[in-house]
BAFI-3210 file (N, C-alpha, C; in Angstrom, 3 decimals, decimal comma, padded with zeros to 6 digits):
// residues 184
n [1|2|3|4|5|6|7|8|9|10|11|12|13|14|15|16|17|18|19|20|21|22|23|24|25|26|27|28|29|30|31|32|33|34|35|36|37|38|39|40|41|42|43|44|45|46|47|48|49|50|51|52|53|54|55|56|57|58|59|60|61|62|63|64|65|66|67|68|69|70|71|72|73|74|75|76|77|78|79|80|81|82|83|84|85|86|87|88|89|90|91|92|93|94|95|96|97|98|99|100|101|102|103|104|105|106|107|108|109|110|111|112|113|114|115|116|117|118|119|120|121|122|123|124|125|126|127|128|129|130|131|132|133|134|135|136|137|138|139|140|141|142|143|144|145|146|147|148|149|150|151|152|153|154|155|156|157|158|159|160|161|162|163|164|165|166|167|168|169|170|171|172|173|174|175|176|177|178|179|180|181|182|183|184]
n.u [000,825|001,960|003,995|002,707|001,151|003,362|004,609|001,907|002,343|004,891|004,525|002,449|004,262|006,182|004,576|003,213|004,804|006,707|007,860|009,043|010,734|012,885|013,474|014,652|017,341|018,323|018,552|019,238|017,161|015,641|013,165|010,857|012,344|011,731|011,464|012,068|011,060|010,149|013,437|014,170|014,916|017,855|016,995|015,986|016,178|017,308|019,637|020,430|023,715|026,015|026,935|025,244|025,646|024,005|023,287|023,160|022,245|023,385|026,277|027,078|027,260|028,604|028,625|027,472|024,273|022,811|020,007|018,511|016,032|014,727|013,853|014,749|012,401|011,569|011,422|011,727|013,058|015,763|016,463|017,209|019,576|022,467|023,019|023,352|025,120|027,362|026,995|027,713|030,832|031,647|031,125|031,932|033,822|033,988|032,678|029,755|028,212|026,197|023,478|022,472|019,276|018,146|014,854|014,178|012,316|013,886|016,125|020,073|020,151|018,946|019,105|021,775|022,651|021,409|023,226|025,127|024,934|024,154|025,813|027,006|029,577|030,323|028,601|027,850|026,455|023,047|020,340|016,952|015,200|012,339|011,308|011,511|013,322|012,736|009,475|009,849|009,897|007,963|008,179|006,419|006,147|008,475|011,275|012,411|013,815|015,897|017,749|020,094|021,812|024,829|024,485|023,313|020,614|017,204|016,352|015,447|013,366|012,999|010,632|010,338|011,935|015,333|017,738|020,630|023,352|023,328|023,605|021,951|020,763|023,127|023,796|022,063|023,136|025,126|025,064|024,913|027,107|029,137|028,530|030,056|031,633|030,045|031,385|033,157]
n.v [-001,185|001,215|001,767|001,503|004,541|005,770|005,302|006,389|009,022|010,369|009,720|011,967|014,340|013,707|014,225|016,760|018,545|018,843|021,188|022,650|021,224|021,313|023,734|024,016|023,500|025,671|027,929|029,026|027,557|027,792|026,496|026,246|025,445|023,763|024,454|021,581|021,112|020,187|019,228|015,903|012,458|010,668|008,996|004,976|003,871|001,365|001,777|000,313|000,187|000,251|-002,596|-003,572|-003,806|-003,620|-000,343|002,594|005,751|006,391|006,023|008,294|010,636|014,213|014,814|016,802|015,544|015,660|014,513|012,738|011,328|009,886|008,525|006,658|006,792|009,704|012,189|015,086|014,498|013,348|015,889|017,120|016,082|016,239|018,589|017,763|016,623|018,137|019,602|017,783|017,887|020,286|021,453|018,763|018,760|020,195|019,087|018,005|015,651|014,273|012,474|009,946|008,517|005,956|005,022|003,222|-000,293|-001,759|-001,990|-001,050|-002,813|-001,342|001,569|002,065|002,028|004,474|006,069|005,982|007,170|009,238|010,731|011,277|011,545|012,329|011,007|008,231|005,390|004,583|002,391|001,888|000,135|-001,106|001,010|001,881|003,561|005,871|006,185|006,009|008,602|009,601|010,466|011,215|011,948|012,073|014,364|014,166|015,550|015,501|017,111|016,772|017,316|017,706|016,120|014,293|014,801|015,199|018,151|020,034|019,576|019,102|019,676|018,824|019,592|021,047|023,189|021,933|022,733|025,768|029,218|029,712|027,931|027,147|028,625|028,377|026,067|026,747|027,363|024,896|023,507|025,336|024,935|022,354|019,706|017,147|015,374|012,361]
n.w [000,000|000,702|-000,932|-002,941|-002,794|-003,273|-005,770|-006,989|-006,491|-007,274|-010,058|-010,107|-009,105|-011,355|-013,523|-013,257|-012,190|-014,021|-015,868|-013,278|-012,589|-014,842|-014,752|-012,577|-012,461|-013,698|-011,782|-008,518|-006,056|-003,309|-000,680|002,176|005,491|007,773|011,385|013,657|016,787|019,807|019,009|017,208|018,799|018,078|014,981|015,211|013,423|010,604|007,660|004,628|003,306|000,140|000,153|001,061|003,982|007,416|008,515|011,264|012,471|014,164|013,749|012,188|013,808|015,006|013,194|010,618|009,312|006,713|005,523|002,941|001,494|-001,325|-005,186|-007,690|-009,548|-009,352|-010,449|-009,245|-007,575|-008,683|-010,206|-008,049|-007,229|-008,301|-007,363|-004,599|-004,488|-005,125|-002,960|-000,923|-001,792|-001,307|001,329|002,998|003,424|006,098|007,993|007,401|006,136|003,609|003,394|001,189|000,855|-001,142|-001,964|-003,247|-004,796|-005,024|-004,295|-004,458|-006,742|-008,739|-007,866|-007,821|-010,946|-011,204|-010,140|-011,312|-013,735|-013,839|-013,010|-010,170|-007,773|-005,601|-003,358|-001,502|-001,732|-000,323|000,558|001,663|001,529|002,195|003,426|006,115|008,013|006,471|007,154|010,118|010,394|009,653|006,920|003,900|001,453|-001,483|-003,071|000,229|002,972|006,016|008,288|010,391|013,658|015,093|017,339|016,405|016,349|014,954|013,527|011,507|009,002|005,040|002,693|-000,876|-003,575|-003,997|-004,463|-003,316|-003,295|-003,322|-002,007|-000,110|000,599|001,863|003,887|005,697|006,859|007,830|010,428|012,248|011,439|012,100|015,032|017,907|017,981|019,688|022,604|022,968]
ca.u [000,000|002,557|004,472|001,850|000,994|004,838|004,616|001,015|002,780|006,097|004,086|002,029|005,180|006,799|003,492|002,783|006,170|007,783|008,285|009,526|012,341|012,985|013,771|015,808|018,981|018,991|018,222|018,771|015,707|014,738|011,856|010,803|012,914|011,019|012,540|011,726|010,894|011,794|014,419|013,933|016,561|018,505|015,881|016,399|015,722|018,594|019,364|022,083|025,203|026,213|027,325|024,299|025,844|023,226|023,830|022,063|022,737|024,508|027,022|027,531|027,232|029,929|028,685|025,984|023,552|021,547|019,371|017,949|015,421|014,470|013,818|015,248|011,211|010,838|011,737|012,288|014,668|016,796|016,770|018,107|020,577|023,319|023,176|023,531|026,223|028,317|027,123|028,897|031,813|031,606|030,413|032,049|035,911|033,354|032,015|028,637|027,767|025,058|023,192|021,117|018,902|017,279|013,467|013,465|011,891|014,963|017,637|021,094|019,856|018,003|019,967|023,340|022,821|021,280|024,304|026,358|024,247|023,956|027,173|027,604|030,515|031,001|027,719|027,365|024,654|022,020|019,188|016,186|013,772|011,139|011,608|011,279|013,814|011,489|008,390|009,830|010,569|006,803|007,906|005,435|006,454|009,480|012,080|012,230|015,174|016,203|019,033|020,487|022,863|026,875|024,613|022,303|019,238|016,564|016,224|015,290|012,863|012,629|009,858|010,336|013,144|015,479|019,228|021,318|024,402|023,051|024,079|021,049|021,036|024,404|024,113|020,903|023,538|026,163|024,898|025,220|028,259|030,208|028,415|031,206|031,779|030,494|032,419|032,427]
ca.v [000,000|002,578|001,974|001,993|005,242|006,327|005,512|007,474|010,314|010,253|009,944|013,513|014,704|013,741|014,776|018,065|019,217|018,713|022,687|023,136|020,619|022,243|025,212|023,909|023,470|027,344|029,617|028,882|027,271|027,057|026,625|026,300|024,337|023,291|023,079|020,304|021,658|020,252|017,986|014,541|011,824|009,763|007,496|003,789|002,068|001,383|001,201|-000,316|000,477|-000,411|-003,354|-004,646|-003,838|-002,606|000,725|003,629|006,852|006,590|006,274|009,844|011,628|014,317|015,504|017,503|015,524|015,961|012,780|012,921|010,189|010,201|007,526|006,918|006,773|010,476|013,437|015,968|013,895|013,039|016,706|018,214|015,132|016,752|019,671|016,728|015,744|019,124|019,591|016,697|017,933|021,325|021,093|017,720|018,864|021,220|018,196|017,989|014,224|013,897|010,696|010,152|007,099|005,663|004,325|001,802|-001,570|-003,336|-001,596|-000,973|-002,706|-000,265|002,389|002,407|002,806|006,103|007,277|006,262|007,705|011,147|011,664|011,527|010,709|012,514|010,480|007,117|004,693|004,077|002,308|001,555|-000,828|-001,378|002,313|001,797|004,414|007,017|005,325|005,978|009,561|009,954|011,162|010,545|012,248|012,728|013,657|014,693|015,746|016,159|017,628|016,230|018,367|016,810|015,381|013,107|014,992|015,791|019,180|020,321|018,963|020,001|018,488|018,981|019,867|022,107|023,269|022,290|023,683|027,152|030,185|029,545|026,101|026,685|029,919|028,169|024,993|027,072|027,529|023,448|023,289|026,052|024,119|022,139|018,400|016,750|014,868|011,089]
ca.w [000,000|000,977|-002,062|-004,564|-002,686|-003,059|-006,969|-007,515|-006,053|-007,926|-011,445|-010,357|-009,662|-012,625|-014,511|-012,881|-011,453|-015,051|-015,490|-012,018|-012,658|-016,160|-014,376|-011,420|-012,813|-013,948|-010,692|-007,444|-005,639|-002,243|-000,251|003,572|006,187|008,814|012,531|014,503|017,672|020,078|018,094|018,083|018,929|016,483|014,697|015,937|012,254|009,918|006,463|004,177|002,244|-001,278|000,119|001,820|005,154|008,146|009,278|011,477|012,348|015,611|013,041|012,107|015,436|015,611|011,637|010,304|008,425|005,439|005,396|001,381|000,818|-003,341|-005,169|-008,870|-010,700|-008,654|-011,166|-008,273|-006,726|-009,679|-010,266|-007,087|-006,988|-008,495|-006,216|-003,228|-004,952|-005,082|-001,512|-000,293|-002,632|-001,015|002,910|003,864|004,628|007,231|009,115|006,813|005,501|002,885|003,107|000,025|000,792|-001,855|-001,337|-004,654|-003,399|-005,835|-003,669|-004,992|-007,937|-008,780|-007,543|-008,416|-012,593|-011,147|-009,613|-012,431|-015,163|-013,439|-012,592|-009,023|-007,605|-003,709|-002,631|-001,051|-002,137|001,242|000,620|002,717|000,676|003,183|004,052|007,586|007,903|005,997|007,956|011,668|010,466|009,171|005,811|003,410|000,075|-001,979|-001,545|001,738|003,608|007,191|009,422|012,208|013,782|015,726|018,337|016,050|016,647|014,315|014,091|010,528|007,471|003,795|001,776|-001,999|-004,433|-003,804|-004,917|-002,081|-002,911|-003,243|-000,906|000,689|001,515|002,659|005,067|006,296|007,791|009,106|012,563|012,347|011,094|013,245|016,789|018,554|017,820|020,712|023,227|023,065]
c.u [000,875|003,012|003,711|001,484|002,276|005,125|003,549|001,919|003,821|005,585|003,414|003,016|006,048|005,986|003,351|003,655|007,179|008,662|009,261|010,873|013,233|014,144|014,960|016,924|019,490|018,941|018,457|017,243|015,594|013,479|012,065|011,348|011,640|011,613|011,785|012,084|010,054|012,906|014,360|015,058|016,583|017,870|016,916|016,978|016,939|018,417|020,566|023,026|025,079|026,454|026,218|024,365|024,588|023,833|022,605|022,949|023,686|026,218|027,800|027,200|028,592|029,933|027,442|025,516|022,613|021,452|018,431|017,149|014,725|014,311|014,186|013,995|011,020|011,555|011,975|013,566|016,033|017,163|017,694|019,467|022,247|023,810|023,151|024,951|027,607|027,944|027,757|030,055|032,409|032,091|031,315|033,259|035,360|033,061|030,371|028,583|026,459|025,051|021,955|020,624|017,970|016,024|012,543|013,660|013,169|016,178|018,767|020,903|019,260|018,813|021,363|023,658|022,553|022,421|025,177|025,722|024,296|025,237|027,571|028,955|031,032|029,958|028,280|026,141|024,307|020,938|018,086|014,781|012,899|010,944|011,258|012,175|012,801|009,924|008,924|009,947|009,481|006,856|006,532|005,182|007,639|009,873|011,286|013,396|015,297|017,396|019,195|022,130|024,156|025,779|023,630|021,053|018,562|015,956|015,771|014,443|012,325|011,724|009,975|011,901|013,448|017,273|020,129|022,521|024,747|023,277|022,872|020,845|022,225|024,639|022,882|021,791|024,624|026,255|025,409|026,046|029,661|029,553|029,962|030,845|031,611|031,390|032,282|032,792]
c.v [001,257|002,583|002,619|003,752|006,354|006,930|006,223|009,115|011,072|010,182|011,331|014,356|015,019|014,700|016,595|019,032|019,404|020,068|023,351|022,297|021,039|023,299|025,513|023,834|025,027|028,020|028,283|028,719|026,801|027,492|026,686|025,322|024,485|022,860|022,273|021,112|020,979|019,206|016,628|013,606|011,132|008,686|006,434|002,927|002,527|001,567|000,962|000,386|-000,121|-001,682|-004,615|-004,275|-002,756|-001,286|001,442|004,713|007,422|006,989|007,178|010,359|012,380|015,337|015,612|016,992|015,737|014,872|013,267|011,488|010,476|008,378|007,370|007,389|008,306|011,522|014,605|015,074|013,866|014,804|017,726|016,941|015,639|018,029|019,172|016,751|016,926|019,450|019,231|017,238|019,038|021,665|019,603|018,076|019,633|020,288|017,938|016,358|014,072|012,457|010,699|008,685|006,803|004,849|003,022|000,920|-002,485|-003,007|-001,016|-001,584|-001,975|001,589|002,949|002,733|003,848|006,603|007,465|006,816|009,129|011,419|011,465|010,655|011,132|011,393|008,953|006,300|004,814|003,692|001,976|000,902|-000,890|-000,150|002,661|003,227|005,907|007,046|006,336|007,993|010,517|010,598|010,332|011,308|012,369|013,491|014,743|015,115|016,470|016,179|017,018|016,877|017,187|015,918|014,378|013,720|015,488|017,092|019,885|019,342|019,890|018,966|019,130|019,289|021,467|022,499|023,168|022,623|024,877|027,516|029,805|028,553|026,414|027,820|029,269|026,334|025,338|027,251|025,781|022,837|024,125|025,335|023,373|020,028|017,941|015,671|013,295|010,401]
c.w [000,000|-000,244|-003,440|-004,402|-003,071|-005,067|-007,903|-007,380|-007,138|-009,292|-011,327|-010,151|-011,113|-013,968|-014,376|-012,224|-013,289|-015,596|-014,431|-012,580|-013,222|-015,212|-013,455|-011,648|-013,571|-012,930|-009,568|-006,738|-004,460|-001,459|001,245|004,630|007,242|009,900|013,270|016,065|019,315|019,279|018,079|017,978|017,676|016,031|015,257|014,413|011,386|008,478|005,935|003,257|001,218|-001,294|000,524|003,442|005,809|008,837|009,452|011,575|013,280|014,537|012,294|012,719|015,579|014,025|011,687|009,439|007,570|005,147|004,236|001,769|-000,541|-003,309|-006,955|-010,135|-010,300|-009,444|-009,681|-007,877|-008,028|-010,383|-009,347|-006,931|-007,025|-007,619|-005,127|-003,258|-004,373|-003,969|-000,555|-000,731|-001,415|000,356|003,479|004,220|005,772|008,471|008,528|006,156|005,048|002,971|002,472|000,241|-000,445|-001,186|-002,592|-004,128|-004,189|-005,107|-003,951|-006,685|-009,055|-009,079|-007,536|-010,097|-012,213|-011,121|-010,784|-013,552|-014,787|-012,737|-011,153|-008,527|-005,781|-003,136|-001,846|-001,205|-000,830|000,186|001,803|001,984|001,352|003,429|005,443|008,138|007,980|006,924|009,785|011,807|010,180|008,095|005,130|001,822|000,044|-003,251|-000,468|002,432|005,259|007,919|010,325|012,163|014,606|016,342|017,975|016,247|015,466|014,069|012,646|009,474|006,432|003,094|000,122|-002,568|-004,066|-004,474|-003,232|-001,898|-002,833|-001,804|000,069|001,524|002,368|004,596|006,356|007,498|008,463|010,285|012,572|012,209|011,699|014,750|017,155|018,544|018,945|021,276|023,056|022,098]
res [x|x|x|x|x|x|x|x|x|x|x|x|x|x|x|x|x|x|x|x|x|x|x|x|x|x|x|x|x|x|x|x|x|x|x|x|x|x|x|x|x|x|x|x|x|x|x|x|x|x|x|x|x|x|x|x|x|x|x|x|x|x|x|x|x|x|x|x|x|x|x|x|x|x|x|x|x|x|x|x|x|x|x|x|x|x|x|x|x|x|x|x|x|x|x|x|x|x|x|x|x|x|x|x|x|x|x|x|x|x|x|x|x|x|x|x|x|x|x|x|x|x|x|x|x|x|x|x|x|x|x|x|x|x|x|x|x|x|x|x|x|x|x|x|x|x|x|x|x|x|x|x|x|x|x|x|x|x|x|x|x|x|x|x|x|x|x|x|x|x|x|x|x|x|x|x|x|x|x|x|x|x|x|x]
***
């Protein structure tokens, strides 16, 4: 059910966003962050690596994430991708770690011709097939994207496409990225 709901979505996207996408790769584009108020702790649920391996988020505690979930059928996503990409490029000698999860139910199969067809090359595959991940986090369109600041906390969500290596995006994570690595 969720899925089929995941892939209605992602075709009116594709259908009715097709302009907007068009457009995104000329102008700077962003929209409304959303803080999370009060922050919430470091989801529990995992998801995997290129390799298969389980991982969560405890795992980058100490770096400012940008948690991307997209999915390769989702025209927004595959549009701001590249601007993930040069984010990571950009932002990570800072202490910043993009994690682009994918939400295709084939996984890495799925998901890895993307990366290599569009170019990316700072990213890291993640997937989360079941999207339990996405699920515990109550997204429910994509993409979606949320912050978690050094200490793992949730503290930021963006819902839609956006340029994230623009001035904007970027002035909007420097409080998160000048904080103080915690201890531990």
């Amino acid at each position: 059910m969720f899925s089929r709901r995941m892939a209605v979505f992602g075709l009116f996207l594709a259908v009715f966003l097709a302009p907007v996408t068009a457009d995104f790769a000329r102008a700077e584009q962003v929209g409304d962050f959303s803080p999370i108020d009060p922050p919430l702790p470091t989801p529990k649920e995992g998801f995997e690596d290129q390799m298969g391996a389980k991982l969560d988020l405890t795992a980058f505690r100490g770096q400012v994430v940008v948690l991307n979930f997209w999915a390769s059928w989702c025209a927004p996503c595959i549009a701001e991708m590249p601007t993930l990409d040069a984010l990571q490029e950009s932002l990570g000698p800072d202490g910043l770690k993009v994690i682009a999860v994918s939400l295709d139910r084939e996984g890495i199969k799925k998901a890895a011709p993307f990366f290599r067809r569009t170019g990316v090359k700072h990213l890291t595959l993640y997937t989360d097939r079941l999207s339990d991940l996405f699920q515990e986090l109550e997204g429910s369109v994509l993409p979606t994207t949320f912050i978690l600041d050094r200490e793992g906390q949730v503290v930021e969500k963006f819902i839609g496409p956006t340029d994230w290596n623009g001035e904007a995006v970027k002035e909007k994570l420097k409080p998160y990225l000048a904080a103080a690595t915690p201890a531990g």
